[in-house]
N, C-alpha and C positions, 0 to 999 in steps of 0.2 A: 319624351314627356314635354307638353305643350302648356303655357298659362301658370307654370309653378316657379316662378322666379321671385321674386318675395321670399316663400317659405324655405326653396333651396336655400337663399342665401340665410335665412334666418337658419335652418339649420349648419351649412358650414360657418358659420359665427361660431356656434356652439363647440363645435369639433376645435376650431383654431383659439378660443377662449381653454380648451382642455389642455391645448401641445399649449399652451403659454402657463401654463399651471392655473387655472380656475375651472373648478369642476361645476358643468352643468347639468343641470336634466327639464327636460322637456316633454311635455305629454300630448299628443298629437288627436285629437278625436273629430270624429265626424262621422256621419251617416254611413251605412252600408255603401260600399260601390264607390267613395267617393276617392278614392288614390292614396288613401294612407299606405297601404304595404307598397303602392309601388312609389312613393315616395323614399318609404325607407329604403328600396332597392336603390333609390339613386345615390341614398348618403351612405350606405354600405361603397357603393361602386366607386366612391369617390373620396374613401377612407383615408387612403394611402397606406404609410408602415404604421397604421394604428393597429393595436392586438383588437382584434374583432370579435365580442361574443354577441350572440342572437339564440334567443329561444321565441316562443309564442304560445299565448295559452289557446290551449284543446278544451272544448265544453265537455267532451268526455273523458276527460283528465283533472276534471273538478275534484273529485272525490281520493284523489292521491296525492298527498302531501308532500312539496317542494319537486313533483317532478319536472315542473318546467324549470326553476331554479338549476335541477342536477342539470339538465340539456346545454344549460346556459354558461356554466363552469366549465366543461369537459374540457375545452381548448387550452385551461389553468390549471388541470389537475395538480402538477406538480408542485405549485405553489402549496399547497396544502400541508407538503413535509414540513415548508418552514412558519409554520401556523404553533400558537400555542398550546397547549396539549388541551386544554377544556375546548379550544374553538376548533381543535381539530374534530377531536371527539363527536360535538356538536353536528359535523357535518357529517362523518358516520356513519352516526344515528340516524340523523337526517333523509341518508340516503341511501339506506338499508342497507349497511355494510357492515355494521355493528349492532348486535344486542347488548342490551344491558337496561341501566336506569335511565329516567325519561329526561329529557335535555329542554330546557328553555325556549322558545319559540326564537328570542329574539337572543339568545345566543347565536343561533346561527344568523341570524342578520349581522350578530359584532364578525363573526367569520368571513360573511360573503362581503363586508365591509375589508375587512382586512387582505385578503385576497386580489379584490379589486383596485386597493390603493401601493400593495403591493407590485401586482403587474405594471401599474401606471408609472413605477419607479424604473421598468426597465424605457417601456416608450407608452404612446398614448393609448386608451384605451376607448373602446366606442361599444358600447352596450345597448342594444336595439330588441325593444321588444315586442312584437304583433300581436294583436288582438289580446291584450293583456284586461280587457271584462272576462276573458275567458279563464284567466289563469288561476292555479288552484289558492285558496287562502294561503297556505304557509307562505307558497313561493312571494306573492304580492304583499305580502306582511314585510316579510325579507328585503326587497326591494324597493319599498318605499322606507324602509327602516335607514336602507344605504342612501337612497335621494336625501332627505332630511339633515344626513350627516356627513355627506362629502362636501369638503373645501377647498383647501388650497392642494387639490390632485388633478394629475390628468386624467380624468375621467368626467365622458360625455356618456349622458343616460337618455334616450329616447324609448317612449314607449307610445306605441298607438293603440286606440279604442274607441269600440263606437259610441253615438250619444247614447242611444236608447237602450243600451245593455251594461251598466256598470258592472252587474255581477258582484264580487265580492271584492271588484277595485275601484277603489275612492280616493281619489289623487290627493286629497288632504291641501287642497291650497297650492301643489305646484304648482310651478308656470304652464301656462298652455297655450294650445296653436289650434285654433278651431278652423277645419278645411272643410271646405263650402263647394259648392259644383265651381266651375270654368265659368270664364267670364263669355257674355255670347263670340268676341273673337276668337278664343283659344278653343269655343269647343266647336263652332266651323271648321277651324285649320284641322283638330281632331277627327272630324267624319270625313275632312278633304282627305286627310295622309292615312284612313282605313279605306274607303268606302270611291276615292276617286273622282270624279265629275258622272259617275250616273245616278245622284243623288241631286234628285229636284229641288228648285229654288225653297217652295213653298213645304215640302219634305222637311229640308234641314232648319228650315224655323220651327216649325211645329216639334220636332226632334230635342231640338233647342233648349226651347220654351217650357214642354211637357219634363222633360228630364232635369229641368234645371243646373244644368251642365257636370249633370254626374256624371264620371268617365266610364263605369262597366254600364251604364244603361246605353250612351252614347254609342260604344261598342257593340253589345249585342243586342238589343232592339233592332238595329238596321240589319242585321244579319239574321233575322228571322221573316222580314219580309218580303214579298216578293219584286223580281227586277221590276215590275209592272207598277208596283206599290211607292219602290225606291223613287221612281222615276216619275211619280206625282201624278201615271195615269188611272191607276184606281185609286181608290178612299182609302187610307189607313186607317183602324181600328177606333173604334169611337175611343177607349180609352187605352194609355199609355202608363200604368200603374207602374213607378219606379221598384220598390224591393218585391211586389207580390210578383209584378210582370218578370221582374229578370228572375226570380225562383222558378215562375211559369214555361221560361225560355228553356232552363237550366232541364227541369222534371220531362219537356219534350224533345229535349236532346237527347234523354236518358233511355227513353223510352220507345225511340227510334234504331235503339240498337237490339242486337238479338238477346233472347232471356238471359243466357249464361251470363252476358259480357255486361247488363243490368245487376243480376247476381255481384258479378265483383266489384263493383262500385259500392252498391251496399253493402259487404263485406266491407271494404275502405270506408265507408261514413261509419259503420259503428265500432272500427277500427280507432286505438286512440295510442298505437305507441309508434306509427313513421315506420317502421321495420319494415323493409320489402319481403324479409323471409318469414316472419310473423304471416304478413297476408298470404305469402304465397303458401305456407302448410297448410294456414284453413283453406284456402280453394281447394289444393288437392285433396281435403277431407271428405269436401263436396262436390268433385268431379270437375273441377272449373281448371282451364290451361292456357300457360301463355298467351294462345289469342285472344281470348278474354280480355286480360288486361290489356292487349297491345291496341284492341278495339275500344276501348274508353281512352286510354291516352289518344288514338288517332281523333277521336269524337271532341277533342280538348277540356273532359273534362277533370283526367287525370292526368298529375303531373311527377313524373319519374326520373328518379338519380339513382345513380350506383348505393347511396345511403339512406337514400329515402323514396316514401310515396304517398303523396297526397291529393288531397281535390284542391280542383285548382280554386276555389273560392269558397268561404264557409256559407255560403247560400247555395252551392252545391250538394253540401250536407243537408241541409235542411229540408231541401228539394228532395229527396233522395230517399235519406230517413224519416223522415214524415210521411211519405207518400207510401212506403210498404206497409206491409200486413203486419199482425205481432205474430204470429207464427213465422211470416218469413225473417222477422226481427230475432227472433229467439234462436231462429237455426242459423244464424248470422252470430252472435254470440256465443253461441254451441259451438261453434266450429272454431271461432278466436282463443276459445275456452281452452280447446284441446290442443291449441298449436301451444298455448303459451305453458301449458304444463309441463313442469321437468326443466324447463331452460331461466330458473332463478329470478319469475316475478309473478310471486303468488301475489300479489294485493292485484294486479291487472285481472287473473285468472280469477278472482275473489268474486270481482264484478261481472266479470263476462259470465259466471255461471249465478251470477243475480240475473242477470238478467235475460238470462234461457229459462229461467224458473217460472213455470207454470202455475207454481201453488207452494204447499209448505215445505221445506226440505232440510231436514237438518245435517247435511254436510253441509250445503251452503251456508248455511244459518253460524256453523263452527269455523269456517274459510272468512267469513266477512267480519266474524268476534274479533277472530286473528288480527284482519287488517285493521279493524280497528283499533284495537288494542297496540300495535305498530303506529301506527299514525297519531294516537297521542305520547305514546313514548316518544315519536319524534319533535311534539310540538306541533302535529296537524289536528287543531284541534277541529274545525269544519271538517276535514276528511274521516275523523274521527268519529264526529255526528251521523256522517252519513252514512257510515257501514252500522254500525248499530242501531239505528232507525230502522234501514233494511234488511239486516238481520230480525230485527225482533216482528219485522212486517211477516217473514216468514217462518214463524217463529209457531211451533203448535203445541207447546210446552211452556203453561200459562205462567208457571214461577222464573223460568230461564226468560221468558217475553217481559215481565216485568223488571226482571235483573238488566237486561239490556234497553230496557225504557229508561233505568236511571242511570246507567252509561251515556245513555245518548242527553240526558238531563245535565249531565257534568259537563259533558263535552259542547254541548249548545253555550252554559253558561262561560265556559273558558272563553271561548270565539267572542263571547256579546252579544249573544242571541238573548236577551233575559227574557224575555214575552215565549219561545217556543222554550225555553230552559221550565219557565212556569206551569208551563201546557203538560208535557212531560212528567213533570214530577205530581202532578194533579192525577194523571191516568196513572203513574206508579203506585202511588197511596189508594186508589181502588180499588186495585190487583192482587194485594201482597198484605197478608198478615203477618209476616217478619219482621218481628220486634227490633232484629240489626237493620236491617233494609230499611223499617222503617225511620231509624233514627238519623239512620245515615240521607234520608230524605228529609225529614225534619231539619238537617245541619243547614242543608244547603237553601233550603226554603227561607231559612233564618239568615244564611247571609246573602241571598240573594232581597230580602227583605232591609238588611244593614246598610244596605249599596245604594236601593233605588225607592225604598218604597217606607214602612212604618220601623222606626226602631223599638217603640214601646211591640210592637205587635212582632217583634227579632226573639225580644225576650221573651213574650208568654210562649212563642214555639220553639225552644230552647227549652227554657224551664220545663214544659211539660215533655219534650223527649229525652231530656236527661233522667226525669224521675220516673218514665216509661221504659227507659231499657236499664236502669241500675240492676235492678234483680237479674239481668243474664251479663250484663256486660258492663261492670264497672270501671274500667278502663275508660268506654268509648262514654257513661256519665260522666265521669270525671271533663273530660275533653268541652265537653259540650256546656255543663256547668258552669265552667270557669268563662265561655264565652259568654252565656247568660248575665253572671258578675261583672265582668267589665261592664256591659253592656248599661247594666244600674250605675256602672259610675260616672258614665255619660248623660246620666239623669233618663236612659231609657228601663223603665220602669215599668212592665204590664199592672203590676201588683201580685202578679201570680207567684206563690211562695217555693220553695223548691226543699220539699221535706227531706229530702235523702241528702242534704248538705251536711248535715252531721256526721254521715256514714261516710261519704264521699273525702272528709279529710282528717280520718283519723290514718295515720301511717302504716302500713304492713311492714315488714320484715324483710322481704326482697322485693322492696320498692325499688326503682330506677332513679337516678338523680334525675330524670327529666319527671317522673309520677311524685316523685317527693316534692318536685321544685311548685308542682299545678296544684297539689294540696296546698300549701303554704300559699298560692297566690291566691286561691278563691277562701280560702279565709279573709289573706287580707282584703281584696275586694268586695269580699262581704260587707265587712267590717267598715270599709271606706263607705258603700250605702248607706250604713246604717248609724255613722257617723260617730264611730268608736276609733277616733285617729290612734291611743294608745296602741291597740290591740291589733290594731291594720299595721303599725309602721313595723311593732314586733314580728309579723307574721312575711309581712316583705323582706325585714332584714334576711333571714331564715332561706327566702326562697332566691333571694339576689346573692347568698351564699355559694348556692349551687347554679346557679346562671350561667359561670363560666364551661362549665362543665357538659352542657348541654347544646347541641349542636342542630336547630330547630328553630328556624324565622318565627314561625309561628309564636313559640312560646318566647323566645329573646325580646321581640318587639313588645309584649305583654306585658310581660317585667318591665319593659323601659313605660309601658302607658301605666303599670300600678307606680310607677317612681314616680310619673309626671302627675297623679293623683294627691300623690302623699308629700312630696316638693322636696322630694331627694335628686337636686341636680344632677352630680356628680355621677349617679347609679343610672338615672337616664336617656342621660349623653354614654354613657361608657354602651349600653345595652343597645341604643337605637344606631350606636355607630358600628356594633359587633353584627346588629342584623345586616345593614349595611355594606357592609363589607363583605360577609357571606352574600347577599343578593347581589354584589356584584362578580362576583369570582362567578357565579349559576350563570347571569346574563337575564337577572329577573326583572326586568327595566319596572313592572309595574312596582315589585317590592320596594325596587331603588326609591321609585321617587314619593311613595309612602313613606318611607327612612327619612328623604330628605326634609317632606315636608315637616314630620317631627319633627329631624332635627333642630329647627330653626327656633322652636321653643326653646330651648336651652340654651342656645346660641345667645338668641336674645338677651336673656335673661343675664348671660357671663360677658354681657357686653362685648361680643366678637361682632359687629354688625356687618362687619367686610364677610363674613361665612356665612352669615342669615342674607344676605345679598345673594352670596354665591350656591348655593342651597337651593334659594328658592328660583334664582335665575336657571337653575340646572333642571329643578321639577319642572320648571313650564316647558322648558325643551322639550326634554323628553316626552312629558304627558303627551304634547302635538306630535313628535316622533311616531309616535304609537298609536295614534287616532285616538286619544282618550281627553279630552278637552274639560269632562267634569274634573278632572284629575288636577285640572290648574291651575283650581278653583281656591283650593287651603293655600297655595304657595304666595299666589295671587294676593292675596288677604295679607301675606305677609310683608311683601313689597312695599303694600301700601300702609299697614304701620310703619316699615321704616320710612317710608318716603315722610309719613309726616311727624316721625319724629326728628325726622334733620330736613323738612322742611324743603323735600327735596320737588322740581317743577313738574314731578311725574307724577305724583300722588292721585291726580284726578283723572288722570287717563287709566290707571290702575284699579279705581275703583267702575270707571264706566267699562272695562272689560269686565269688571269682577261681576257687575251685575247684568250683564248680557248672560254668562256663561250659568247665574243664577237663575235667570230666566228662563234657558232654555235648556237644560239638563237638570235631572234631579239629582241633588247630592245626598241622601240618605242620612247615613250618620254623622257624614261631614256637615249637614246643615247649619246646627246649631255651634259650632267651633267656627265657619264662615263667617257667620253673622256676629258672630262676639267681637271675632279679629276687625270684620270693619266698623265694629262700632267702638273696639278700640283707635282703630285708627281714625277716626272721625273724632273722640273725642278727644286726640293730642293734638289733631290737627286744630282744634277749637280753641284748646288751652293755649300753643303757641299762638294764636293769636288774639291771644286775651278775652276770650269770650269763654268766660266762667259758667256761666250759665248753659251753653251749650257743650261745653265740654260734660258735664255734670247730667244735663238729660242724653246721650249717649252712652257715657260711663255708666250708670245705674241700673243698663235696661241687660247687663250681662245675664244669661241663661244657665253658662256653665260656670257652677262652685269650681270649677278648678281652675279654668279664666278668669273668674273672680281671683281669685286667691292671688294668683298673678300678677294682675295689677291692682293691688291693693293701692297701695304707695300713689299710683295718679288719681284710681278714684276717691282714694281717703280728701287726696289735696284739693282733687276740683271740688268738692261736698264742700268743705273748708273754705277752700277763696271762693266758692258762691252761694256762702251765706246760710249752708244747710249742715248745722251741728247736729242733729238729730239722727241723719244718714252718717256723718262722718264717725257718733259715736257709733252707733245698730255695726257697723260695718267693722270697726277695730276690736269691738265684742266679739263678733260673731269670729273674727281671724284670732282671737284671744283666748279661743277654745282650741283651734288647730293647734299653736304654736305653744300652747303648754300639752298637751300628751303629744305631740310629737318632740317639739327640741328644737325643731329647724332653725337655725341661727337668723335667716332671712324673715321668717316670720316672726319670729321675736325680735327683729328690728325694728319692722311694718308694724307693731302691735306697739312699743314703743313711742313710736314715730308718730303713730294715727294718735295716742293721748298725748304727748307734748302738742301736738296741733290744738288739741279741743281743751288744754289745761290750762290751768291761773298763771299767772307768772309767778307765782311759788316752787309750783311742782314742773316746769317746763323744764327747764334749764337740767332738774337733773333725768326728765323722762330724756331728752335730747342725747345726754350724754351713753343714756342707756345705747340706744339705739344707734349711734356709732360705734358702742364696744362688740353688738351682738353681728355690724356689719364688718367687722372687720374679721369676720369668720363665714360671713355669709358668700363671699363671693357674686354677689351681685351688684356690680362697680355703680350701675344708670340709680338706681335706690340708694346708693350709699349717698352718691352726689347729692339727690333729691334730698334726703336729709340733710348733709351738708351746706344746702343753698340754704331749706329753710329754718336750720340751725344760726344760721349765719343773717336772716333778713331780725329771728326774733331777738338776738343781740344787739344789731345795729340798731333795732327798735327801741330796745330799753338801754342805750345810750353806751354802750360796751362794745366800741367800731373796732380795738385792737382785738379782741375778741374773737369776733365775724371776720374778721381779714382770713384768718388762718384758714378757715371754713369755706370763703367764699372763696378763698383761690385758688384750692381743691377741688372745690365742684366746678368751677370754670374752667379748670387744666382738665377736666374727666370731660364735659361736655361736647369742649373742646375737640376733644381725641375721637370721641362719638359722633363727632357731625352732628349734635342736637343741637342745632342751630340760636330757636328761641331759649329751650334752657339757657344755652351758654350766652345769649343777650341781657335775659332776666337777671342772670348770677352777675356777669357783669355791670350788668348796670348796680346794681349792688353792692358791687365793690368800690365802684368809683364812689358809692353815696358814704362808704364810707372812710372815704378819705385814700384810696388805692386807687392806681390803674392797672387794668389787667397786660398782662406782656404776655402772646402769646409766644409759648416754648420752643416751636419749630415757625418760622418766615414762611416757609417753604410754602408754594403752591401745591396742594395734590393732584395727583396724578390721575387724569379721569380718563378710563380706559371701558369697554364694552364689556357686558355681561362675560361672553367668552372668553374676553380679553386677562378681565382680571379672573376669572378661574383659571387660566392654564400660569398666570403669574404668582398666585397665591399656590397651587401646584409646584411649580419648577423653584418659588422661592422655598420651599420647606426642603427641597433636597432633591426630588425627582426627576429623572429623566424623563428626554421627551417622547421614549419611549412608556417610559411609565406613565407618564400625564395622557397619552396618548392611551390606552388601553383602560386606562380609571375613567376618563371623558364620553368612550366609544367615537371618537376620532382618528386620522391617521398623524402616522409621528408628522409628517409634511406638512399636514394643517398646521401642528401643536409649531412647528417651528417657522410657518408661516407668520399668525399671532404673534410670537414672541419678538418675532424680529420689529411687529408695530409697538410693540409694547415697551421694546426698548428703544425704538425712536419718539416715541413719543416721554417716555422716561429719561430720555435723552442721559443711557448707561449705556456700557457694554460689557459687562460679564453677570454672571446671575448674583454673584454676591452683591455686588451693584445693587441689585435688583430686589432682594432681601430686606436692605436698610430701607428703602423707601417708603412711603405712605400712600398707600393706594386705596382708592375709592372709583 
């Protein structure tokens, strides 16, 4: 290898940064022919005792879910026994070893994760992958799920790809190494050390120059010409086309050999499992022997091992399989077909006899369901798509063609396909008069609409398929209805009414506590529409009854969004952290960081701000984790409240992500919960810094009553301190309806609260007092202070400073503890005026520690091992004890009790 000295050394860096315990990974891309695999043959060759795995994605291995993954594990099987039973399982599944129920995608990423950092605990580990545009979705979901999330491991991750074919891999922001042709010296010494001194002066410029010092054109372009040619005394070809020419080289090498030994080559391109005895039963199906293949490997354009057999470059492929007939393609297929039957890989065999199919055929058609159907149990949701797409292509049984249109509709939407997910379910609805079918296409229209597109237009297709299939399938209106209801209490609204509600939640007799629990919630989410908080909170209580009882994200998270409607803290923190917790045991990263973003609501609210930090700092992760960036969008929002309620220096980098990511992804039903959070967060940010006026035209323009309701307490107060009694009353009215037919102790403080602000000084003093009695049940510490402070300024006002002391020095010790920075200025200054100085309770500096940092410390301080913290994170325990060890130098402790007492921020 000539001209790669830079890159080597940049790759062994990498390797030597792994044996030192820092895990890296790096993505290698550039042009066809330009030396990426034989690069990576140099940093394999030069591994040493590092455990070495290597797989590489196959373009005909697209459509089988994690099989380049399985290739890439095989050297670690064993590691597998000491795996935990869901990540075991996961892998399985994964890899057809196991039937059963359908596993998580990125559970097995926590798997191939855990395996990987495993191995690296005996010695280093080097992970190398070729042509990974090629590899199937699971496997590169998997794989970038492990990049993302190795740290402090030995484990080095290289994967190479070319520019112009990502495929289904998108590096997602890794680091990268872009390789480029040879510089003109390295690619003369290159055609010196092939090609010798009978290569003309004016030859090896033009060679040069034209190829751009790509190494396989450099190669074989001169080895297609003639000595005459070589040697500058005839004209070389007017042109010198890099990928078409060496495809050109490749297709007349091929074809220079006899038919049969042409034959086996083609049999090897439309080949996709490596197997020598796979290729060799089809030949002999088709008359083809030994010297067949011994005449393509002598030709160079196959290359053979004791365990393998491949072409020597995928422009061989292309050359090769491009250039036959489809008849000679099908009997190529035909014959891979029959080798692989009987020996235990029906989803290969699935394809190879798709792709002998002539026309319509229903065993194929029932072979490709199968694999289908395989491939999303396992989490292959793209391999999934593709077998029931070309199933139902062959498909001549119009009702089974449509059943398998909305297969392939499911399976498009899982991946993030929503544009062919839409395509799909469009051709399904013109196919099928099946009132289930259709509903079941209705659901997903609807939240495929909640995700990216109209929510008022979620609900009218909701609404009208629940009261479309109620007459046959009540169960599946029920299901659907209930999504409609929420849907209204997110202010998404068609107008379209849903007559069969009445039917829908009267109880039966051998109802299910989970069918009892969706009755009881779509009343109350009716009822929250329609703004009968009495009749809503009864009908929640009821269905938060049986919550425990039911074992279903779906509906737990639901519960927890009618609690956060109706402003039952306690019910939806306990609900969104029960989802939570189940979606983590699955490995349902996207449910995770839906959980989390919830959770942070409540957080807020119970004034835990160090969990609404870590919360949110965990959604952003992961959302990138996963390629899902709209995803980052709610947590993001969150951040940046806190950042400016304790007035932290992030705050505006928080919002200039938040609106890149608004810019450029549609957030569907997240929109208006977005927009609220940063306009809450703009308007605290305004009020710490005294600008009333702008705190107050941000505050006002809230969209969601339930965000409203929320911050009642800063927008009652900015109305107030900027001079707008009219808003300040409309606003403690309208919360003054909530908080008497529900009870909520919090909003009968806020309601309180908002009239001691707008009251005479008669009636102040004892609205005030209300409103500390009702929060000393409310649990909402950040509003109790708020009262507190301005319980305490309107004392100090009407001449009663022992009074206000008690008051102010309460809400500056709360403040205080909160990081709210300008609160705890304002309350302070207030105390001094009247006649106090404030003594903060703890001297101590806190402890500023990184996002990860303080997760795995708020972790290991509640009790956990770093094993435990380590599989709650999807990290390895090495990382987690990596972290800990900065965390307690930086804390400057050394045991976890230590660690416990502290104050961290």
């Amino acid at each position: 290898m000539v001209g790669r000295e830079p890159e080597r050394r940049l790759l062994d860096a990498l390797v030597e940064g792994a044996r030192d315990g820092t895990a890296g990974t790096l993505v290698v891309r550039g042009e066809p022919g330009v030396g990426k695999s034989a690069l990576l043959d140099e940093l394999v060759a030069g591994a040493g005792d590092a455990t070495l795995l290597r797989t590489r994605g196959l373009e005909a291995e697209a459509p089988l879910a994690f099989a380049a993954l399985h290739r890439l594990l095989r050297p670690v099987t064993r590691l597998r026994a000491g795996l935990p039973e869901p990540q075991a399982r996961a892998l399985r599944v994964a890899f057809g070893e196991e039937e059963g129920a359908s596993v998580e995608p990125f559970l097995v990423g926590v798997a191939t994760l855990s395996i990987l950092t495993t191995a690296a605990e005996e010695r280093p580990v080097l992970c190398v992958v070729d042509d990974a545009h090629w590899l199937d979705a699971a496997s590169a979901g998997a794989l970038l799920f492990c990049a993302h999330r190795l740290g402090a491991d030995r484990v080095a991750l290289v994967l190479a790809a070319r520019d112009d074919a990502w495929g289904t891999f998108d590096p997602q922001g890794l680091r990268e190494l872009v390789l480029t042709g040879l510089d003109p010296v390295a690619s003369r010494a290159l055609l010196q050390a092939r090609f010798g001194a009978t290569t003309g002066p004016e030859v090896v410029e033009r060679l040069v120059a034209e190829t751009r010092g790509n190494p396989l054109a450099l190669l074989e372009l001169p080895a297609e010409l003639t000595r005459d040619q070589l040697g500058g005394v005839e004209p070389l070809p007017p042109q010198l086309h890099l990928t078409s020419r060496v495809e050109r080289l490749f297709l007349d090498r091929s074809r220079r050999l006899p038919p049969t030994a042409q034959t086996m080559l083609l049999l090897v391109a439309a080949d996709d499992s490596g197997e020598p005895d796979v290729v060799r039963r089809a030949a002999a199906t088709l008359g083809l022997v030994d010297a067949d293949l011994q005449a393509a490997v002598d030709a160079g354009l196959l290359v053979e091992s004791p365990a393998s057999l491949s072409l020597r470059h995928p422009l061989v492929r292309s050359a090769v399989y491009q250039a036959a007939t489809g008849a000679q393609r099908r009997q190529a297929h035909r014959a891979l077909a029959g080798a692989l039957s009987g020996h235990g890989d029906p989803d290969r065999e699935a394809w190879h006899r798709a792709s002998a199919a002539e026309g319509p055929d229903p065993e194929v058609v029932a072979a490709l369901e199968l694999a289908g159907t395989r491939a999303r149990r396992r989490g292959g949701h793209v391999a999934a798509l593709a077998a029931y797409e070309r199933a139902a292509a062959l498909c001549d049984d119009p009702a089974k063609r449509t059943g398998l249109t909305f297969a392939a509709a499911r399976s498009a939407w899982a991946c993030g396909r929503a544009g062919q997910a839409q395509a799909l379910l469009s051709k399904a609805r013109e196919t099928t008069d099946d009132p289930l079918l259709l509903a079941d296409v209705a659901r997903l229209r609807g939240h495929i609409e909640v995700n990216l597109g109209s929510a008022s237009e979620a609900h009218r297709i909701f609404v009208e398929a629940a009261q479309a299939v109620h007459p046959v399938d009540p169960a599946r209106a029920l299901d659907i209805g209930v999504a409609a209801a929420v849907m209204r209490t997110f202010g998404a609204d068609s107008g379209t009414p849903l007559p069969a509600t009445d039917a829908l939640v009267v109880p039966v007799a051998d109802d299910a506590p989970r069918t009892l629990c969706l009755r009881h919630m779509l009343v109350a989410m009716t009822r929250v529409a329609e703004g009968e908080w009495h009749a809503a909170t009864t009908a929640l209580d009821r269905a938060l009854e049986l919550g425990d009882r039911v074992d279903d994200r779906d509906v737990l998270w639901n519960l927890a969004n009618a609690a956060l409607q109706l402003g039952d803290d306690r019910a939806q923190q306990h609900f969104y952290g029960y989802a939570l917790s189940r979606a983590r045991e699955a490995g349902a990263v996207t449910a995770v960081v839906y959980c989390l973003q919830r959770l942070c609501f409540g957080q807020y609210l119970a004034g835990d701000l160090v969990a609404v930090r870590n919360s949110a700092e965990e959604a952003v992760s992961l959302g990138r984790s996963i390629g899902q960036p709209a995803m980052t969008a709610p947590p993001l929002a969150w951040l940046a409240v806190l950042a400016a309620l304790q007035d932290r220096d992030d705050h505006d980098d928080h919002l200039a992500r938040l609106q890149e990511l608004v810019a450029a992804y549609p957030l569907g039903i997240l929109t208006d919960p977005v927009h609220d959070l940063t306009r809450w967060a703009r308007g605290l940010r305004a009020a710490g810094s005294g600008d009333s006026a702008g705190a107050l035209h941000h505050l006002a323009r809230f969209r969601l009553p339930v965000l409203a309701r929320m911050s009642a307490a800063e927008r009652i107060e900015a109305a107030v301190r900027a001079g707008d009694m009219t808003a300040a009353r409309g606003w403690t009215d309208e919360l003054a309806r909530f908080a008497d037919a529900t009870g909520r102790p919090w909003a009968l403080a806020t309601v309180a609260f908002g009239r001691a602000l707008t009251a005479d000084r008669a009636e102040a003093d004892a609205l005030f007092g209300q409103s500390l009695a009702h929060h000393a049940d409310a649990g909402r510490p950040l509003d109790a202070a708020r009262a507190r402070l301005a319980y305490g300024e309107w004392l100090r006002r009407v001449q009663r400073r022992v009074d206000a002391r008690q008051h102010l020095r309460r809400a500056v010790e709360t403040f205080q503890d909160l990081r709210a920075e300008s609160l705890a200025a304002r309350a302070d200054q207030e105390l001094r005026a009247s006649g106090e100085t404030a003594r903060r309770r703890d001297p101590s500096t806190p402890v500023k520690l990184t996002p990860t940092e303080l997760q795995i410390a708020r972790l290991v301080s509640s009790g956990l091992s770093n094993k435990d913290v380590a599989a709650q994170c999807w990290i390895s325990p090495r990382t987690v004890a990596f972290h800990l060890r900065n965390v307690f130098a930086k804390a400057q402790v050394t045991s976890r009790s230590e660690l416990a007492r502290l104050d961290l921020t």
